[in-house]
C-alpha positions as CSV (number, residue, x, y, z in Angstrom):
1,X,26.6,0.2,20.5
2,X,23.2,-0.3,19.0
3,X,23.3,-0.2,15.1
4,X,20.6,1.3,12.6
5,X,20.8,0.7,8.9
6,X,18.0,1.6,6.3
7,X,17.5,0.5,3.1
8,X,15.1,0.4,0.1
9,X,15.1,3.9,-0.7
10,X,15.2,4.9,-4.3
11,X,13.3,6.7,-7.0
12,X,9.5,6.1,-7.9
13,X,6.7,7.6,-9.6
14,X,4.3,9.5,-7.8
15,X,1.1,7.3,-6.7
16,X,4.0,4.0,-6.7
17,X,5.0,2.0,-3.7
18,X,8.1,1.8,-1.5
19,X,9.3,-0.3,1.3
20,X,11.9,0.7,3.8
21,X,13.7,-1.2,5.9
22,X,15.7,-0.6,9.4
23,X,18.0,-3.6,10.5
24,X,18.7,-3.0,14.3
25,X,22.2,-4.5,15.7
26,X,20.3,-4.6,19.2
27,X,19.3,-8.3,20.5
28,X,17.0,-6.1,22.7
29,X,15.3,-4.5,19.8
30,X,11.8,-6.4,20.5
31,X,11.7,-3.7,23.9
32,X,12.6,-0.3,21.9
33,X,10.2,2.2,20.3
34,X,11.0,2.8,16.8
35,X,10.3,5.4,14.5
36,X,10.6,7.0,11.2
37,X,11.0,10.8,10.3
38,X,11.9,12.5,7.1
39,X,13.6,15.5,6.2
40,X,13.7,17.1,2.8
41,X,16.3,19.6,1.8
42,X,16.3,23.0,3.4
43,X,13.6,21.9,5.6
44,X,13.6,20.5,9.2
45,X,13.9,16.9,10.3
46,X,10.2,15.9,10.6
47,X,8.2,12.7,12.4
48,X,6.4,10.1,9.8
49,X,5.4,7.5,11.8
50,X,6.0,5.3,15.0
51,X,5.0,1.9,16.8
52,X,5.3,0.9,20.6
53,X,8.0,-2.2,21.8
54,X,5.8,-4.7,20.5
55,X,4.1,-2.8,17.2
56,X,0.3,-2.7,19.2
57,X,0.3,0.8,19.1
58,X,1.2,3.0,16.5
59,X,0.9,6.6,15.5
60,X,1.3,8.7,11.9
61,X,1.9,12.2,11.1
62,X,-1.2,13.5,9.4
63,X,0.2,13.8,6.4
64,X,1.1,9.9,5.5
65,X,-2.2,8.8,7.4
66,X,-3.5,5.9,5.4
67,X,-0.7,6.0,3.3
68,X,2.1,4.7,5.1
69,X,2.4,1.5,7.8
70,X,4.7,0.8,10.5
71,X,5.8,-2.2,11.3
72,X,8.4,-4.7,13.1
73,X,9.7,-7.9,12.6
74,X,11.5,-9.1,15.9
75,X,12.3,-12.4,14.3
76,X,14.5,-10.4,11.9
77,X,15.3,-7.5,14.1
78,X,14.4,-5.7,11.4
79,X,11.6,-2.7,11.1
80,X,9.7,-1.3,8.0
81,X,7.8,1.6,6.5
82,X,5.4,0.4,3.7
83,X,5.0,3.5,1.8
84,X,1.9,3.8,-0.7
85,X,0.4,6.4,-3.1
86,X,3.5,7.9,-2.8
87,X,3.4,11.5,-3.5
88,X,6.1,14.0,-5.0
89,X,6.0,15.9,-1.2
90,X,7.3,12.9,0.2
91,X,10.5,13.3,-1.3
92,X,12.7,12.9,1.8
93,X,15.6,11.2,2.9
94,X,14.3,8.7,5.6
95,X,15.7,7.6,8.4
96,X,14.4,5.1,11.3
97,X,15.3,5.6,14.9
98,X,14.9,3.7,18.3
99,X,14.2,4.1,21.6
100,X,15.1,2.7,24.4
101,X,12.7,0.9,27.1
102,X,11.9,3.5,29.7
103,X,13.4,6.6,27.9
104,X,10.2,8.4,28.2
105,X,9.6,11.5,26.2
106,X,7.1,12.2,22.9
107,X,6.5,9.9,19.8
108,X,6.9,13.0,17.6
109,X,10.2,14.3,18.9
110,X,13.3,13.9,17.2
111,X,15.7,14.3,20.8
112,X,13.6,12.0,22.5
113,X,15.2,8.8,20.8
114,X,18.8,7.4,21.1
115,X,19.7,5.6,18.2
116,X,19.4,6.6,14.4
117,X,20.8,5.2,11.1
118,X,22.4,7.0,8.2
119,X,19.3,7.7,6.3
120,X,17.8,6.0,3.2
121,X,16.7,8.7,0.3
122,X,13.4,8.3,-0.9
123,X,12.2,10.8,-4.5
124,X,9.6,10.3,-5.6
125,X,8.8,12.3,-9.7
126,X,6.0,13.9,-10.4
């Protein structure tokens, strides 16, 4: 059973910095997709951002665009979301999922990965 655990969520000013991390349990974690979406309360599940197997291709919901970077350690089977000029609408809790080689599907999908963690909550004060 693949694992996901996030961590470095917490409270910042608005305009601060944060950085998330997602340990993966998976030896295979260098061949997954990974992710990150958000979802505030009363509000939907939404994508943030998400790399390829290898991090050489990566994609951003338009609203964290130059803000936010995804990226991967395989070393440390271990992936992150620098967060910067964090706003109050990012307020969120966070969580990172993964994707199995060969699973197909979107980027931006929620039911298109197989593995999530428990969520990391990010607020951010205006």
């Amino acid at each position: 059973q693949v694992q996901l655990v996030e961590s470095g969520g917490g409270l910042v000013q608005a305009g601060g910095s944060l950085r998330l991390s997602c340990a993966v349990s998976a030896r295979t974690f260098s061949t997954y997709a990974m992710a990150w979406f958000r979802q505030a309360p009363g509000k939907e599940r939404e994508f943030v951002a998400a790399s390829n197997w290898n991090g050489a291709s990566t994609n951003y919901a338009d609203s964290v665009k130059g803000r936010f970077t995804i990226s991967r350690d395989h070393a440390k089977n271990t992936g992150y979301l620098q967060m910067n000029s964090l706003k109050f609408e990012d307020t969120a809790v966070y969580y990172c999922a993964a994707k199995r080689p060969l699973s197909g599907g979107t980027w931006y999908k929620a039911g298109d990965y197989n593995y999530w963690g428990q969520g990391t909550q990010v607020i951010v004060s205006s």
